[in-house]
TIVOMAR-140865 format. One record per residue (C-alpha): residue number from 1; x, y, z. Coordinates in Angstrom, 1 decimal, always signed. Example, Ala and Ser with C-alpha at 12.3 -4.5 7.8 and 13.67 -1.06 7.14 Angstrom:
% TIVOMAR-140865
    n       x       y       z
    1   +12.3    -4.5    +7.8
    2   +13.7    -1.1    +7.1
END
This chain:
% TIVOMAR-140865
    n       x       y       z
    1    +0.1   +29.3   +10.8
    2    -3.0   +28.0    +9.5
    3    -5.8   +27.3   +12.2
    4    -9.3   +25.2   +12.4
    5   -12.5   +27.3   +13.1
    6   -14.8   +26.3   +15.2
    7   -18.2   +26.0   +14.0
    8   -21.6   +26.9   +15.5
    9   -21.9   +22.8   +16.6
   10   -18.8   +23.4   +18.2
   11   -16.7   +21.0   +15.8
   12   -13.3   +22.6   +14.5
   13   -13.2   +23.0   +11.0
   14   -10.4   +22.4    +8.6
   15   -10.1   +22.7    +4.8
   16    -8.8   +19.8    +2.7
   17    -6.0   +21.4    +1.7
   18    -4.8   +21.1    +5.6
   19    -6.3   +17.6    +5.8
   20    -3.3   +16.9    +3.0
   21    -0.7   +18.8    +4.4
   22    -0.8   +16.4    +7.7
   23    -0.9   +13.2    +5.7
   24    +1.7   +14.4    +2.9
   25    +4.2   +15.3    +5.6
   26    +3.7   +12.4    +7.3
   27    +4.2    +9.8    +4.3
   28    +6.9   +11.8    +3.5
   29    +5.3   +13.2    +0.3
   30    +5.5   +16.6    +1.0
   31    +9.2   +18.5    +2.3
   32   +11.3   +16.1    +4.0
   33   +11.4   +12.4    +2.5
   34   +11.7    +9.9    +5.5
   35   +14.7    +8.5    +6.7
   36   +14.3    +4.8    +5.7
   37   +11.9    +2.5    +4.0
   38   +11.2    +1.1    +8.3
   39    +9.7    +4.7    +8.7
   40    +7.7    +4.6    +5.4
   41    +6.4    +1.2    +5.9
   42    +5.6    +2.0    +9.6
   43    +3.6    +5.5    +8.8
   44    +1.6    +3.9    +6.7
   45    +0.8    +0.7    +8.3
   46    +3.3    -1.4    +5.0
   47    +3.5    -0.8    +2.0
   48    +1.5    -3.0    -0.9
   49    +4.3    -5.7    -1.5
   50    +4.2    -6.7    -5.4
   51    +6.4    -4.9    -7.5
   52    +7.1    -2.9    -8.9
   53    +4.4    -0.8    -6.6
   54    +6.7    -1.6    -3.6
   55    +9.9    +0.0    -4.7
   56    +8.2    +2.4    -5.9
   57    +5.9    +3.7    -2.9
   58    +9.3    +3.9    -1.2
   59   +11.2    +5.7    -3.7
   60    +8.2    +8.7    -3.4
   61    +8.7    +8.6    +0.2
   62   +12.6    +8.0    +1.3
   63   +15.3   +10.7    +1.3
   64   +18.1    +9.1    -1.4
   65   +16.2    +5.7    -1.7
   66   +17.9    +2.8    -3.9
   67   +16.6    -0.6    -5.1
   68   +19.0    -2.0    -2.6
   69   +17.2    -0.4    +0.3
   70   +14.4    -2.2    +0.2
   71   +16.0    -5.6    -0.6
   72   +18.7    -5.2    +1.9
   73   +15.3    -4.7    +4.7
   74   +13.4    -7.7    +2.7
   75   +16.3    -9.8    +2.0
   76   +19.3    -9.0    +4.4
   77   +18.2    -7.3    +7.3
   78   +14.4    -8.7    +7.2
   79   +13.5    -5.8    +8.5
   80   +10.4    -5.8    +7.2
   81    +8.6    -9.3    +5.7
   82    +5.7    -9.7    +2.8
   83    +2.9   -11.0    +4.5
   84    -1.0   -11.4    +3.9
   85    -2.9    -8.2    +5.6
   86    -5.4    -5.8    +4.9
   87    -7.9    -7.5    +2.8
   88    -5.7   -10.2    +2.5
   89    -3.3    -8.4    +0.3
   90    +0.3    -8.7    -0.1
   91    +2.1    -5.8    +2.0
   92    +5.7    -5.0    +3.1
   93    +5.2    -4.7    +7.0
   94    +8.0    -3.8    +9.6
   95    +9.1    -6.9   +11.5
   96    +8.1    -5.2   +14.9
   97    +4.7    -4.8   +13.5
   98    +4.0    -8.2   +12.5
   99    +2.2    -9.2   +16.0
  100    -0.3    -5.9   +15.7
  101    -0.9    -6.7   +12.3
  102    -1.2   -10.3   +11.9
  103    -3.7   -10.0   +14.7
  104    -5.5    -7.2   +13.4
  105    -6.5    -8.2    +9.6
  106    -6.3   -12.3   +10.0
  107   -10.3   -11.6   +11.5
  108   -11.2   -14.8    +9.0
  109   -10.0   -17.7   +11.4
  110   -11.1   -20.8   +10.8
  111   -14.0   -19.9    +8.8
  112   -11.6   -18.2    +6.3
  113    -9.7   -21.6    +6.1
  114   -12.6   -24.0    +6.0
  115   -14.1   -21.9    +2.8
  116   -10.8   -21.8    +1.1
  117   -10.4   -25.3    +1.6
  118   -13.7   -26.4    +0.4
  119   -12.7   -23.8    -3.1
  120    -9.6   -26.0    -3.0
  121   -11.6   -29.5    -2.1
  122    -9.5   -30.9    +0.2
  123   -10.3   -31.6    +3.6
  124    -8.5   -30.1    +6.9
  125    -6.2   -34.1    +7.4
  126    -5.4   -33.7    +3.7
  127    -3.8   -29.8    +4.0
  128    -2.3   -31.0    +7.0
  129    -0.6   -33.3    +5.4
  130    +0.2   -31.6    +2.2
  131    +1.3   -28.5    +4.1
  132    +4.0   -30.7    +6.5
  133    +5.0   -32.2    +2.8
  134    +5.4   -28.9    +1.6
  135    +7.7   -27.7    +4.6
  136    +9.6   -31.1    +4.0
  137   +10.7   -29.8    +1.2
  138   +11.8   -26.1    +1.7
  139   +13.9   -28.0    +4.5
  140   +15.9   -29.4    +2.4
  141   +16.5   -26.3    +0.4
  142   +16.9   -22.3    +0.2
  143   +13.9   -21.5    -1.0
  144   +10.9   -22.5    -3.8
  145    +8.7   -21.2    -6.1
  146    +5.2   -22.5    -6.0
  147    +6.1   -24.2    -9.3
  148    +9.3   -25.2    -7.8
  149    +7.3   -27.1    -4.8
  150    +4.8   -28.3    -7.3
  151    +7.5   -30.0    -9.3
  152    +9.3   -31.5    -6.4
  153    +6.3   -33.0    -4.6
  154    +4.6   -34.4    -7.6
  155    +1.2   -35.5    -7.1
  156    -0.4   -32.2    -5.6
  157    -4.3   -30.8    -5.9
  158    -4.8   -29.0    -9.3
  159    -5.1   -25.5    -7.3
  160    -2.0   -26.1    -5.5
  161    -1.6   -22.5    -5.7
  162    -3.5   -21.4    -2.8
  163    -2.4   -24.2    -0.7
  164    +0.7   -22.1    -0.9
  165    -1.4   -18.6    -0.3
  166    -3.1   -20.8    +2.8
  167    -0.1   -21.8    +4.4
  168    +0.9   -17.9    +3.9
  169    -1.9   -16.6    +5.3
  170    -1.4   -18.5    +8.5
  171    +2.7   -18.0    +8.8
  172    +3.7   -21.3    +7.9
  173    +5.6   -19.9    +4.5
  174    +7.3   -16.4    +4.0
  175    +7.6   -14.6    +0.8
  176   +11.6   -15.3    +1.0
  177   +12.7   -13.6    -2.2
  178   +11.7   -12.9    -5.9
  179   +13.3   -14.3    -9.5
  180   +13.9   -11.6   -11.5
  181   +14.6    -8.4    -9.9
  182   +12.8    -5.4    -9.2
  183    +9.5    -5.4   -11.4
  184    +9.1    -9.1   -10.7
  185    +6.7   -11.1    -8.6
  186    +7.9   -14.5    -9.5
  187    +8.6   -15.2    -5.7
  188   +10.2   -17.8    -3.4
  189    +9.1   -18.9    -0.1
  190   +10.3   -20.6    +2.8
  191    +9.3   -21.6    +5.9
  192    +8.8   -18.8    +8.1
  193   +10.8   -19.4   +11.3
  194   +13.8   -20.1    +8.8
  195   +13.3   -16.8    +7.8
  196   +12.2   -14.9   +10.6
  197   +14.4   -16.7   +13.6
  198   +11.0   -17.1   +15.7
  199    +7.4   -18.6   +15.5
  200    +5.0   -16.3   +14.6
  201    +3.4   -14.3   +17.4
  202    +0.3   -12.3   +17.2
  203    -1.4    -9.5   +19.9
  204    -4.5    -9.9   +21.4
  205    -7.2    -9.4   +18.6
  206    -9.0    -6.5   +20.1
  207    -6.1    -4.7   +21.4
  208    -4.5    -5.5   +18.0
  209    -7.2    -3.3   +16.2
  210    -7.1    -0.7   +18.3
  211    -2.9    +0.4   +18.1
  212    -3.9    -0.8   +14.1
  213    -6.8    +2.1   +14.3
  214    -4.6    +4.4   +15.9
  215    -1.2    +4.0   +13.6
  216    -4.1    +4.8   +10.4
  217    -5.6    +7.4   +12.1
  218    -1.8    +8.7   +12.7
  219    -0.8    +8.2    +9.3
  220    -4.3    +9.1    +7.8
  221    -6.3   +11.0    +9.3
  222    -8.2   +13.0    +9.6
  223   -10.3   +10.4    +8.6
  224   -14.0    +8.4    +8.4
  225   -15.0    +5.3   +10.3
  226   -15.9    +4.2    +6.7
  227   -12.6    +5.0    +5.3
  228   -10.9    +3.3    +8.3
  229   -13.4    +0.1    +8.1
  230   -12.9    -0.1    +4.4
  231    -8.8    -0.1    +4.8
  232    -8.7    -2.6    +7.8
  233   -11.1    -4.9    +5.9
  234   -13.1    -4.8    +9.8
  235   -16.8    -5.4   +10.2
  236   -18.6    -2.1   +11.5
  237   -19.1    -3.2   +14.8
  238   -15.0    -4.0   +15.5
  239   -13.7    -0.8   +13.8
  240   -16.2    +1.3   +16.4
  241   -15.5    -0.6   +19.3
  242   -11.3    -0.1   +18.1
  243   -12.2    +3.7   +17.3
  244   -13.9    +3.7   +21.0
  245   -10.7    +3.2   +22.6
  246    -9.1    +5.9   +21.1
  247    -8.7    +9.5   +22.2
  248   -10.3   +11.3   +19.1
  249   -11.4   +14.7   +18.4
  250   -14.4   +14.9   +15.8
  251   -13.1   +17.4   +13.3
  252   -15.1   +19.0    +9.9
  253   -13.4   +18.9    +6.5
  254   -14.6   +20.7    +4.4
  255   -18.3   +20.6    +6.0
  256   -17.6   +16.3    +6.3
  257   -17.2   +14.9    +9.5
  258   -14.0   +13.1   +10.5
  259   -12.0   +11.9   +13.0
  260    -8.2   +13.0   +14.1
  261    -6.2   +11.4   +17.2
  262    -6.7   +14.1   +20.0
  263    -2.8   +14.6   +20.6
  264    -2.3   +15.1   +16.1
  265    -4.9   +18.0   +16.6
  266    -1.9   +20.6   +16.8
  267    -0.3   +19.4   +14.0
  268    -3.9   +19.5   +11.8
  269    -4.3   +23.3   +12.9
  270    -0.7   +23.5   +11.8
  271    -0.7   +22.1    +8.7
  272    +0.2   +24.5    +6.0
  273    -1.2   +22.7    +1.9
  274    +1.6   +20.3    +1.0
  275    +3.8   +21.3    -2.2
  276    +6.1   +19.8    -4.4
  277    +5.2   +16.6    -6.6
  278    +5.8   +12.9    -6.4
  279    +5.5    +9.8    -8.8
  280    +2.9    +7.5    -7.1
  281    +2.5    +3.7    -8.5
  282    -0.6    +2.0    -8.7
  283    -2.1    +0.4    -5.6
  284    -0.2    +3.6    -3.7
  285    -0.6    +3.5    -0.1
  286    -2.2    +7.0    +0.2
  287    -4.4    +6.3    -3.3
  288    -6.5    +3.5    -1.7
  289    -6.2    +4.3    +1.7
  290    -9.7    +6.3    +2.2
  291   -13.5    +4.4    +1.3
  292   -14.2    +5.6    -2.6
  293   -16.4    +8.1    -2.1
  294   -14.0   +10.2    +0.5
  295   -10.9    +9.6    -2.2
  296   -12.4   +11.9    -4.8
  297   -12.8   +14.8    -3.2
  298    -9.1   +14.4    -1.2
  299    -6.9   +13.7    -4.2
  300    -9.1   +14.1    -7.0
  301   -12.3   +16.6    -9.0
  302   -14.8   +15.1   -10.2
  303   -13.7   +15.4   -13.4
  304    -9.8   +13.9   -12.8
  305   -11.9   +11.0   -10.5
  306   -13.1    +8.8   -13.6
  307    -9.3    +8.6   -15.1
  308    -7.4    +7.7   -11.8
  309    -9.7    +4.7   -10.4
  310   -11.2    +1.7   -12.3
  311   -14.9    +1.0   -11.4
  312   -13.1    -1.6    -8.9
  313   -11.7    +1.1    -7.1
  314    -7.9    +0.4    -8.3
  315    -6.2    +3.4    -8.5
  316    -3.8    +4.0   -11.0
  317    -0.1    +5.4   -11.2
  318    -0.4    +9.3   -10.5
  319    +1.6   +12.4   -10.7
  320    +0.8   +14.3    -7.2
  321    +1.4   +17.8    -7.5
  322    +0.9   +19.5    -3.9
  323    -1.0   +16.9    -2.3
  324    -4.0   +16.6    -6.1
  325    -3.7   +14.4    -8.1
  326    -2.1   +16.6   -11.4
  327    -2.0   +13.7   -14.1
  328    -1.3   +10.0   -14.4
  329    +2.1    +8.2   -15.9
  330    +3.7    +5.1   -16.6
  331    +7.3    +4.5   -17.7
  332    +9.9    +1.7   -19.9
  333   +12.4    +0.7   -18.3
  334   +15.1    -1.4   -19.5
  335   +18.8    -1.5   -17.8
  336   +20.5    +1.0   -20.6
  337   +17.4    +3.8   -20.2
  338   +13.8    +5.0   -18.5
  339   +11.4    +6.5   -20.8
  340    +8.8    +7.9   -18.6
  341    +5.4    +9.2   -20.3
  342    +3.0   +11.4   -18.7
  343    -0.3   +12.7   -19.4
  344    -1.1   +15.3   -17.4
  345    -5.0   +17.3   -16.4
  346    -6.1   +20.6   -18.1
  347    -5.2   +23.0   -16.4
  348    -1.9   +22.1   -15.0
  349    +0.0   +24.9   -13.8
  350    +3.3   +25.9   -15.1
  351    +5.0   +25.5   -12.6
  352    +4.8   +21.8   -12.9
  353    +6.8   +20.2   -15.5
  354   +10.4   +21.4   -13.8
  355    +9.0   +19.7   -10.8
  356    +8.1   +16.7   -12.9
  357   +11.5   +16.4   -14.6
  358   +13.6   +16.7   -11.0
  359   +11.2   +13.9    -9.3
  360   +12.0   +11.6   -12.4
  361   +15.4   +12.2   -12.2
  362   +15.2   +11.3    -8.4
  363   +13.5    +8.3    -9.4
  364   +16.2    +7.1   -12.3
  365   +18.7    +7.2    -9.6
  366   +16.4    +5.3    -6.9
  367   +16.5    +2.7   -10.1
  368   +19.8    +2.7   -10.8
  369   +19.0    +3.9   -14.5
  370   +20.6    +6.6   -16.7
  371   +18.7    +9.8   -16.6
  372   +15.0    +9.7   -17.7
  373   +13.5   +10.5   -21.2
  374    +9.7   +12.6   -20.6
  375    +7.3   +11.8   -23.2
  376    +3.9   +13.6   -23.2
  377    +0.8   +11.8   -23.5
  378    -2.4   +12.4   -25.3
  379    -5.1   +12.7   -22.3
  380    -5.7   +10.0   -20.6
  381    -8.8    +7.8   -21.3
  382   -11.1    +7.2   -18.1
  383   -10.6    +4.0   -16.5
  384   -13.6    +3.9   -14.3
  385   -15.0    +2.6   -18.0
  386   -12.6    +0.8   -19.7
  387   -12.9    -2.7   -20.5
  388    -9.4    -4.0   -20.6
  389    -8.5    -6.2   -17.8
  390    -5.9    -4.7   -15.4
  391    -5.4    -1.2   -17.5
  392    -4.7    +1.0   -14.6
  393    -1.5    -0.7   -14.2
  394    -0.8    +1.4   -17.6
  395    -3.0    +4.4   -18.0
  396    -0.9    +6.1   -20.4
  397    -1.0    +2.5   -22.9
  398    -4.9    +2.8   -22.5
  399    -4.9    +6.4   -24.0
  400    -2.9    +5.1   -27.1
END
């Protein structure tokens, strides 16, 4: 059983190597998979919701996971619902959530609304009255694409676009379904208590951040007030006064300072280094969910660092390969085959490539594609200075 020790300040020390263990067992990237894409989505706080990154940050994480999972919890069950959160990004969040995080990340209010609207040049009567035109029309059918809505209404602003993300962002549309399948983001909305049987409800703000700080700090930690500030998309002074109604233990890893929720602190001294290796997808959940400068030294070297995030901070796809970040990959699918290239760090141990070639066959089954082709890559080239827009959505493409 591996243990902290305590230092002469009297702060428990852990390597990284435990800090990974905790956080790879509890996303499910380490061992045991989870039992359902509810309990991936709720460990770490939902999952990015364009595709194909959602379906696959659940297939890494569930035990047996299919396409049809998560569309029969999006689509059927609406167990869990696309919605605007941290940082005003499109994540898959648990239904039962949706009050702790609405309240949590929608910290913009008004002022969000009145700056969006003034990008847009409308005023507030005008979106009021676009918006109840807008629900008009989704009454009177399933559901709409934006250029669906555009069509039917007719004489609409030019940036009609994010009078639909607006109306989003404040739960008056839902993120109903998608054209296209599984790799597509051409979505359709609808009006959200069609979809969701109730009017949207949302927790008290400040108690909202602080079960928000403690379900990342869970799922997360140990971890930085930077690295939960940057993730929440929180101003310093609300993610202290969240963290201050914790119970937290101050922790070292690795000689940095970092906070884990008092009752995890068995599990952190427990936590043996994660094995075993997984196929992340860009925008991963546990790839951007630390402040840059703590997500090189937990999942990268310095060397690795400049080929795995962009200069924006996007991470790319990665091979994981006990709890580092081993290589980087991206794959062709079409519905007859899966090629799936990978480029993988000096190095690499041996043991590896078996371990590579089980997780992609895992993940042609979760896809409900014939059994994968691997293709090695040359090196990758480092995205942190490439100048092609969007290319660590195909790191392997860059390198050739």
């Amino acid at each position: 059983m591996s243990v902290g020790v305590v230092s002469l300040a009297g702060v428990e020390e852990f390597t990284y190597a435990q800090a990974r263990g905790l956080v790879a067992r509890r996303q499910g990237l380490a061992g045991q998979r989870l039992a359902s894409v509810e309990d991936a989505a709720r460990v770490v706080v939902g999952a990015f919701g364009s595709a194909p990154t959602c379906y696959l940050t659940f297939a890494a994480r569930v035990e047996g996971f299919r396409l049809a999972d998560l569309d029969r919890a999006l689509y059927t069950e609406r167990s869990l619902v696309r919605v605007r959160a941290m940082h005003e990004m499109n994540f898959a969040v648990g239904a039962a959530d949706l009050p702790v995080v609405l309240a949590a990340t929608h910290a913009g209010g008004p002022r969000a609304r009145a700056r969006l609207l003034k990008q847009i040049g409308i005023t507030e009567d005008e979106y009021e009255a676009l918006s109840a035109r807008v629900l008009a029309h989704l009454a009177s059918v399933p559901s709409a694409t934006g250029a669906e809505i555009r069509a039917a209404l007719g004489d609409v602003v030019k940036d009609f676009q994010y009078v639909i993300a607006l109306m989003g962002r404040e739960c008056r549309l839902v993120r109903a379904e998608v054209r296209g399948g599984w790799r597509s983001d051409a979505y359709a909305y609808t009006a959200w208590e069609s979809w969701t049987g109730t009017p949207p409800t949302r927790a008290e703000p400040e108690e909202a951040r602080v079960e928000l700080a403690r379900r990342y700090l869970h799922g997360f930690g140990p971890a930085t007030v930077a690295d939960l500030r940057w993730w929440a998309g929180w101003t310093v002074r609300d993610t202290k006064a969240a963290l201050a109604e914790l119970d937290t233990t101050e922790v070292s890893v690795a000689g940095a300072p970092a906070l884990v929720l008092t009752a995890d602190l068995p599990d952190l001294r427990d936590a043996a280094p994660p094995t075993g290796v997984r196929l992340l997808p860009y925008w991963d959940a546990l790839m951007m969910g630390y402040a840059l400068p703590n997500r090189a030294p937990r999942l990268t070297t310095p060397d690795t660092h400049p080929h795995v995030y962009d200069k924006s901070g996007n991470g790319t796809s990665v091979i994981l390969h006990d709890g580092v970040v081993a290589g980087v990959w991206d794959f062709d699918a079409t519905p007859e085959s899966l090629t799936l290239r990978h480029a993988l760090f000096p190095d690499t141990p041996p043991t590896l490539l078996p371990a590579l070639e089980a997780e992609a066959a895992l993940l042609s089954t979760a896809l409900d594609l014939p059994a994968p082709t691997l293709t090695p890559a040359p090196p990758p080239a480092p995205l942190a200075t490439a100048s092609a827009r969007n290319a660590f959505m195909s790191p392997i493409r860059l390198a050739t």
